[in-house]
N, C-alpha and C positions, 0 to 999 in steps of 0.2 A: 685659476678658474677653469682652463680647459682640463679634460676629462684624461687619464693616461693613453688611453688609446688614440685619441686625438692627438696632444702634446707628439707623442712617440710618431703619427703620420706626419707632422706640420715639421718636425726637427729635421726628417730623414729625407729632407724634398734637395734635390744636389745645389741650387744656387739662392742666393738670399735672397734674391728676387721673388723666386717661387714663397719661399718662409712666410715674408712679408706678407704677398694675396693671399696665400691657408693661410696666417693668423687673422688676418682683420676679416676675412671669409667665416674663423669660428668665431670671433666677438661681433661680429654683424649677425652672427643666428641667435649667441644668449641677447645680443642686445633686442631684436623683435619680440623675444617670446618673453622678456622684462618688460616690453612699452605694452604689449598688445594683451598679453595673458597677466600682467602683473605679478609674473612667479616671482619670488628673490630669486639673485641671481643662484646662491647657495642649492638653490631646490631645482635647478633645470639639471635637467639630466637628456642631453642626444645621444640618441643612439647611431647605428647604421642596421639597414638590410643587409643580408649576403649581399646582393648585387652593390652594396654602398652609397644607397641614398638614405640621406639622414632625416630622422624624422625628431620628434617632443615625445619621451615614452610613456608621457602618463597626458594624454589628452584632455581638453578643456571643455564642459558640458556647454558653454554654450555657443562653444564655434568646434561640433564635436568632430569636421574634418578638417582642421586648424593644419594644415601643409607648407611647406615652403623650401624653395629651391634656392642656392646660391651660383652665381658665377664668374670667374675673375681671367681676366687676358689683360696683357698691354697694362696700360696706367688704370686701369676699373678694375673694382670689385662691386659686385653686387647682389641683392637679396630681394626676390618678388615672395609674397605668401597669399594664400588664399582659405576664407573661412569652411568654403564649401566644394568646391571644384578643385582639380587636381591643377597645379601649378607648376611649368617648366622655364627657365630662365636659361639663356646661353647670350655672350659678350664673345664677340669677336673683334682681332686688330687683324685691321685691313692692310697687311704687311705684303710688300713686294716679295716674290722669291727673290732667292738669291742663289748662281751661280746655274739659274735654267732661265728659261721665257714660262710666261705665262701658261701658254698653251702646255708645254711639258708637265710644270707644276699641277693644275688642274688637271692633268690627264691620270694623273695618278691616284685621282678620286672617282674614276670613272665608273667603277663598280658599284659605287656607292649611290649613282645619281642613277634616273632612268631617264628613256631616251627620249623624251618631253622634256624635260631640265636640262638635259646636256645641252640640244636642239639650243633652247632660251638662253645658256648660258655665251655659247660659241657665238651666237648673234647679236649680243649684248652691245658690242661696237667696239671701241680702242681698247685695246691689253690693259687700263687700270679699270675699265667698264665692263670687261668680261671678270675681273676677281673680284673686282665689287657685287655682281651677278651670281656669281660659285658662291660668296661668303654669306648672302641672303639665305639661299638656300639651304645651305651648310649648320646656320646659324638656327634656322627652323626645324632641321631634323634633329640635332641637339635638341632643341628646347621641349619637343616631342617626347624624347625617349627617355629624357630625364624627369618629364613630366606623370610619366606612368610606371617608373624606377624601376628601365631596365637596363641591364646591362652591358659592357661593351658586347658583348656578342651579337644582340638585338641587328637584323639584318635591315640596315637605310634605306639599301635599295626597297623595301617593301614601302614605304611611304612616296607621294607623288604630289607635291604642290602647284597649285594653281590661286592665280593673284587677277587684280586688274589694280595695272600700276601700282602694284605692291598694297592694295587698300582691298577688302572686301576678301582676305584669304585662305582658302581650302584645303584639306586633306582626303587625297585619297590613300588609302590602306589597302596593301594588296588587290588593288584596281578598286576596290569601293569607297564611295563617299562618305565620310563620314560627317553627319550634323552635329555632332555631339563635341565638337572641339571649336574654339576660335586663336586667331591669331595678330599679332602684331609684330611691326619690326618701328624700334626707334633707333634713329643717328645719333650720337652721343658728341660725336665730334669726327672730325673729317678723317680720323683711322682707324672709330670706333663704331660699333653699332651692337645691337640688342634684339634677341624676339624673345617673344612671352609665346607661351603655350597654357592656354585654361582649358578644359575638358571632364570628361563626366570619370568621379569616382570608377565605375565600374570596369575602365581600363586599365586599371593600375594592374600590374604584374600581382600573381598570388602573394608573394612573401610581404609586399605592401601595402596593399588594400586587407593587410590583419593588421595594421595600425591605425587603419580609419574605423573610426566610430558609426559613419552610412557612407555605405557603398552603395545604398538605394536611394538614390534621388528621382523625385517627380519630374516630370518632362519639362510643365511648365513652371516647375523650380528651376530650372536647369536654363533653359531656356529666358528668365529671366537674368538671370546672373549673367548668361554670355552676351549676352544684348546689351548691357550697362558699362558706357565708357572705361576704357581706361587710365588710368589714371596716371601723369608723366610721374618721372623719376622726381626724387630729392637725391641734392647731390651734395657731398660734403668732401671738401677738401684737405687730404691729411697726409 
């Protein structure tokens, strides 16, 4: 069922650990766009952007920005999509380093944070409460940049989060606010966790937002849509 160029990235991953999340990663995308679009399986065709986010190449008229993100760490794999709004998923395992402290490990991301995050993270409390605080963060700039399919180059430091106890959560973008994005983080289990990123078509990087059908959304379309719960995970064990 996977596609060659798919099969030939999922084979060429160095440990079968890795294999296993890229497969069930590509049969978690044909499986969505079989339950949600009702394609046979036979007629899905993914693709990638250059930058390598993958899209449904032949769009659905009536969910015509039909998107979705996959992503897999630890024992998860997972898939958010969204009808209308751009959609970013990232899954982190809240793993000790090994062979430095805390502080060392995180220091080594230091470029990537700015110096409000840093500030929140270093004050978080005990060394598993400061990487628990790094991997929030960590977890949301992912879900970000995968949400408007850009690429590893895309500079993190330019994004700046702000929270109130992790509920009610912000982006600023090269120091401005942006209203146009919502966010969430869920726990998944005590090594695991998750953020969603939903926001407005028209940030999608160029090569991406030509696979959307409306890149022009009304405000208070928009504005509906990020306002409406989100909805927990289904979890299947396999």
């Amino acid at each position: 069922m996977l596609q060659p160029p798919s099969f030939r990235r999922t084979t060429a991953l160095p440990s079968t650990d890795d294999r296993k999340r890229a497969l069930f990663s590509r049969l978690l995308q044909y499986s969505l766009v079989r339950h949600v679009l009702h394609i046979p399986f036979r007629q899905i065709s993914i693709c990638r952007t250059p930058e390598g986010k993958p899209y449904l190449q032949k769009n659905c008229s009536t969910f015509p920005n039909f998107n979705f993100n996959t992503s897999h760490q630890g024992d998860y794999v997972g898939i958010a999509s969204e009808p209308l709004c751009l959609v970013g998923l990232d899954i982190v395992s809240v793993s000790k380093p090994q062979g430095e402290t805390t502080t060392e490990f995180i220091s080594n991301f230091s470029s990537y944070l700015t110096d409000h995050e840093w500030s929140c993270i270093v004050r978080a409390g005990t060394p598993t409460e400061v990487l628990t605080e790094f991997y929030r963060y960590w977890c949301l700039k992912e879900a970000f940049v995968k949400a408007i399919g850009a690429g590893v180059g895309f500079g993190l430091h330019r994004l700046e989060f702000h929270h109130e106890h992790w509920t009610n959560i912000s982006i600023h973008v090269d120091g401005e606010l942006s209203k146009k994005w919502r966010f969430w983080i869920f726990k998944l289990d005590e090594m695991h966790m998750a953020s969603i990123a939903k926001g407005h078509p028209e940030d999608a990087v160029s090569s991406y937002k030509e696979t959307l059908s409306n890149a022009i959304v009304a405000e208070e379309q928009l504005r509906s849509t990020l306002e409406s719960p989100e909805e927990a995970f289904t979890f299947w064990t396999v």
